[in-house]
C-alpha angles and dihedrals in degrees: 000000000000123000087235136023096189117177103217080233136020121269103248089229133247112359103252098228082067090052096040082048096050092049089050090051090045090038090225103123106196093028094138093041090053093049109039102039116015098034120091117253090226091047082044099056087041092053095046087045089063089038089061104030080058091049101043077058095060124101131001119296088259078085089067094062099044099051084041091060093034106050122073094210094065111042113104116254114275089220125098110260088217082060094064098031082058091050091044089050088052102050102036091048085056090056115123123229112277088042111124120200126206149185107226127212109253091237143055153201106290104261098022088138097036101050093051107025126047089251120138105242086235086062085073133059105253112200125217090243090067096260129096132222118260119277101159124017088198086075094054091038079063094054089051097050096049089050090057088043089057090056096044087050087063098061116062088225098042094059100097104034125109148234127230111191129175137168141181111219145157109238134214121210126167104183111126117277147206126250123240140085124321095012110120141154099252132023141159118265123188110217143194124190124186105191110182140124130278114287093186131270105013093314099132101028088055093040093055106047075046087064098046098046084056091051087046103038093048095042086050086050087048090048115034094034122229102294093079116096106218133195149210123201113183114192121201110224124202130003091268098064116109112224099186088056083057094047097052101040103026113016096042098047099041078059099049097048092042109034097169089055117098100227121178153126120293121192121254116269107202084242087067096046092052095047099034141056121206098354150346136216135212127189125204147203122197105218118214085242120008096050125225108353121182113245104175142345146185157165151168117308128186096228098117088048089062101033092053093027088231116143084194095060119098129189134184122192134189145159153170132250095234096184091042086050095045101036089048094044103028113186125223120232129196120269126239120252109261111247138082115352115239114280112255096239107224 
């Protein structure tokens, strides 16, 4: 599955002749409109708690077993745990100092997605506790970052430095979505996040997806050998982007420091437009069979701008799709001598 399953524009929510035919079933006109806008939060929390509790209550526990093998939010991930754990050793050992990493809650402020990407809320799983569960760590990593931004701004020396955030996560997502092989409801997504204040021109957000294409270029070396080709597309966005500026400080050194790596321009796709600022980037595996395949991407985003209602705050924001990368390049391991399992110690 793709890092990423971006709509060019939110989804507008729930058609209204379902909800006006859900208010007509239940014969409380004005139902939506009760619970969404005039009822508390708190009264609300408090409603959908007893709701719950009344429906968790209902049917044998055979019910368990049959949603559990029905639903696709719920199945365990078909890829080997020691996969990803390989790919996470590789990539966090190639963080830089000043890189913080961080396990992040499974769960968010309602509307973390929303409220920075253009992502319809019912794309996302909402909780009854006025969260919802994680379905891109780039978004909390935002948070994150602003919140360490926050911190930096009160101190004269600190203003200009900048945050370095990643995170390794399992991710939730619940947009329709296509059939076929590898597309599935959760999967696991390596990011990086570089939160920091305007350096003039397009300096730190080039700097910093610089200095996430180096982590993930030299971790994808680490963990795929030699043999892989890899590429990096990088895609102008807006009349207003220099090319020339990209080409001196982004495009020219990524070819210098890895001269093996195809690195070039790719042309805008409205999805990109909609999610990222300047520019965006996209890196690629060729795969023996199945040819060039995207395992990550990234690009500057807006998000600490609005949170901290600075016009001087960047941010640029990337990731890798782990369970795509591992699941496209499994590794081999070696296999553990037949005999008598270990001994459980008591």
């Amino acid at each position: 599955m793709p890092r990423k399953q971006r709509p060019t524009t939110p989804r507008p929510g729930i058609p209204r002749k379902i909800l006006e035919r859900i208010e007509r079933d239940a014969g409380l006109p004005g139902l939506r409109e009760a619970l969404g806008e005039r009822l508390p939060s708190s009264d609300l929390q408090s409603l959908l708690l007893e709701v719950y509790r009344s429906r968790a209550r209902q049917g044998p526990p055979r019910r368990l077993l049959d949603e559990y093998l029905r639903s696709g939010f719920l199945r365990p991930s078909p890829c080997p745990p020691a996969a990803l754990l390989a790919w996470d050793r590789a990539v966090l050992s190639h963080l830089p100092e000043g890189f913080e990493a961080l396990e992040l809650s499974p769960v968010s402020p309602l509307g973390t997605t929303s409220k920075l990407a253009p992502i319809s809320q019912d794309w996302v799983v909402s909780t009854n506790r006025g969260s919802e569960v994680v379905s891109d760590s780039s978004n909390v990593l935002a948070l994150e970052g602003a919140v360490h931004r926050t911190a930096l701004r009160r101190e004269s020396a600190g203003r200009l430095s900048p945050v370095h955030l990643a995170a390794s996560q399992r991710l939730l997502r619940a947009q329709p979505l296509s059939e076929g092989p590898g597309v599935r409801r959760h999967f696991r997504v390596f990011s990086l996040c570089s939160a920091g204040r305007d350096l003039g021109g397009l300096r730190f957000e080039t700097e910093a997806a610089l200095l996430h294409l180096e982590i993930y270029l030299g971790s994808l070396r680490d963990y795929l050998g030699p043999k892989v080709p890899l590429a990096v597309g990088v895609v102008p966005l807006g009349s207003g982007t220099d090319r020339q500026f990209l080409r001196e400080n982004l495009l020219s050194p990524l070819r210098q420091r890895f001269a093996k790596v195809n690195v070039g321009w790719e042309a805008a796709t409205p999805g990109g437009r909609a999610y990222y600022g300047h520019f965006r980037f996209h890196l690629y595996a060729k795969h023996p069979t199945l040819g060039r395949k995207e395992v990550g991407d990234g690009g500057d985003v807006d998000w600490t701008r609005r949170l901290l209602s600075d016009q001087k705050e960047r941010m640029v924001i990337s990731g890798i799709g782990s369970e795509r990368l591992c699941e496209l390049f499994p590794v081999r391991f070696p296999k553990r001598p037949r005999g008598r399992a270990p001994r459980a110690r008591a």
